[in-house]
C-alpha positions in Angstrom: -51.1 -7.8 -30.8 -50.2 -8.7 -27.1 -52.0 -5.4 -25.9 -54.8 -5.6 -27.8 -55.4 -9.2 -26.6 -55.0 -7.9 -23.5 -57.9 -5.1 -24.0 -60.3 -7.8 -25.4 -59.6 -10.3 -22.3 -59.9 -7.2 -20.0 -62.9 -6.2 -21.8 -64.7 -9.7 -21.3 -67.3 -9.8 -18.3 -66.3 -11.7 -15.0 -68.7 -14.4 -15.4 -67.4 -15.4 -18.7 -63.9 -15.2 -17.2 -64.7 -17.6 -14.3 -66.3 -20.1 -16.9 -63.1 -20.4 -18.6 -60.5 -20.3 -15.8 -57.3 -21.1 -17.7 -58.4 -18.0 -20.7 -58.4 -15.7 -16.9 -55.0 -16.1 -16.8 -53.7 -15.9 -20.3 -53.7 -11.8 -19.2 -51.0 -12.5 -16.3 -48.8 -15.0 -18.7 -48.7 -12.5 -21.5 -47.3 -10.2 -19.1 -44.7 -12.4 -17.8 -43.6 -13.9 -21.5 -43.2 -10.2 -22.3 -40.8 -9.4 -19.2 -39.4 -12.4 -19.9 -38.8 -11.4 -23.6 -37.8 -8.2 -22.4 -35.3 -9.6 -19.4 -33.4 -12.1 -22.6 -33.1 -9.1 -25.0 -31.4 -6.9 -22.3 -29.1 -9.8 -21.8 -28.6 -10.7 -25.2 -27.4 -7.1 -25.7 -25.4 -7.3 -22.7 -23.8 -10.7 -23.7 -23.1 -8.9 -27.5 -21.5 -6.2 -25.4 -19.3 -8.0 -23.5 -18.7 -10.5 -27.1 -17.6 -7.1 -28.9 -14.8 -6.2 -26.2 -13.6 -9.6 -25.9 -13.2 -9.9 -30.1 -11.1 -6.6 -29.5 -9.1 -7.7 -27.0 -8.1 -10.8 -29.1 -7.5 -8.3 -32.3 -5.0 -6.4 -30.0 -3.5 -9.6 -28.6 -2.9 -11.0 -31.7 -1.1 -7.8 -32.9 1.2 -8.3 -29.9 2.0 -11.9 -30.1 2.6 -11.3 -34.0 5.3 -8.5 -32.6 6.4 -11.2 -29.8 7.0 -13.1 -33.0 9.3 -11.1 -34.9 11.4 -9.8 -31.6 11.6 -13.7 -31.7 13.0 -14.4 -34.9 14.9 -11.4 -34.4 16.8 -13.0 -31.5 17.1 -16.1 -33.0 19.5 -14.4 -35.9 21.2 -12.2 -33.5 21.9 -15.5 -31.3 22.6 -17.9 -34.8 25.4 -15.1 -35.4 26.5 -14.9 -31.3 27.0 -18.6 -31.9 29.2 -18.0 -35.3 31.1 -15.3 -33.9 31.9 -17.7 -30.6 33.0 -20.6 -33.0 35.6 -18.0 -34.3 37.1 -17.1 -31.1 37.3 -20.6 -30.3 39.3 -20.9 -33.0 41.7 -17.9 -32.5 41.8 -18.5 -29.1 43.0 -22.3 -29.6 45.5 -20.7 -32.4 46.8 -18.1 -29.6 47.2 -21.0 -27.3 49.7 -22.9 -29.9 51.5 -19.7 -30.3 51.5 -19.0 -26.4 52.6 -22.5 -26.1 55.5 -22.4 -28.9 56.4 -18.8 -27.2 56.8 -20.6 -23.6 59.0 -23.2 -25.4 61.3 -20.4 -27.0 62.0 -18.6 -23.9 62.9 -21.9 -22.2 64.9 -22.9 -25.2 66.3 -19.1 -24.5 67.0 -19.7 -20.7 68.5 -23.4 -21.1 71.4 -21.3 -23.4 71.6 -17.8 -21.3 74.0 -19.4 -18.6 76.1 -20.4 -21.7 75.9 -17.4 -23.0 76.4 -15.3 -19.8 80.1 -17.6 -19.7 80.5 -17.0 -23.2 80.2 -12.8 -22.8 82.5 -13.2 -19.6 84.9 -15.5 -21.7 85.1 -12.4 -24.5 85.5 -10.0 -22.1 88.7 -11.2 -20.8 90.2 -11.8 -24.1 89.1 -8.2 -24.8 90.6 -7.8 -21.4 93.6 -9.1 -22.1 94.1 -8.1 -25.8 93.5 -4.2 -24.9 90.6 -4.0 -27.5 88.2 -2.6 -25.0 89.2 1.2 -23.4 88.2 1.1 -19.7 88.6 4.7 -18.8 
């Protein structure tokens, strides 16, 4: 419709051109609305373009945060039973400690009696000595 418009203006003689003045440049705007036109459709195609990739990048990025996720909640278990098994060596270590300490307390018991005993063994010996129950050859 534009380009036949265009024709019939064309077509029109000069003077009738110059009586109307503004219908002279209708020609010239129809030209520029048309770039115009054409200038927003090659940047509506570029702006859908560039739309597309970005919607795909956010499909792929929400795949990898929904992995992120799950390594997440993965750790979170593994670390809930790190935390369970450290609550048990706690506890054996505190039992080891009481049997460590009682063990300490033993041998001291132990080492208060060995000079006792040390006097008792040299005290049998020379009654063995002296009764001939021991053969010393």
């Amino acid at each position: 419709m534009a380009t036949s418009l265009l024709r019939t203006l064309s077509s029109l003689p000069a003077d009738v051109l110059r009586a109307v003045p503004d219908l002279a440049t209708i020609p010239r705007l129809l030209e520029e609305l048309r770039d115009e036109l054409r200038a927003t459709r090659e940047s509506l195609d570029a702006t859908r373009a560039v739309a597309e990739r970005v919607e795909a990048r956010a499909i792929e990025l929400d795949g990898h945060a929904i992995d992120a996720i799950a390594v997440m909640r993965e750790g979170l278990v593994e670390l809930d039973g790190g935390r369970r098994d450290l609550t048990r060596m706690e506890a054996l270590t505190r039992e080891s400690m009481g049997e460590i300490d009682q063990g300490r307390e033993l041998l001291a018991d132990i080492n208060g009696h060995l000079p006792a005993v040390a006097k008792a063994a040299e005290g049998l010996a020379r009654v063995e000595d002296k009764l001939g129950l021991i053969d010393r050859s």
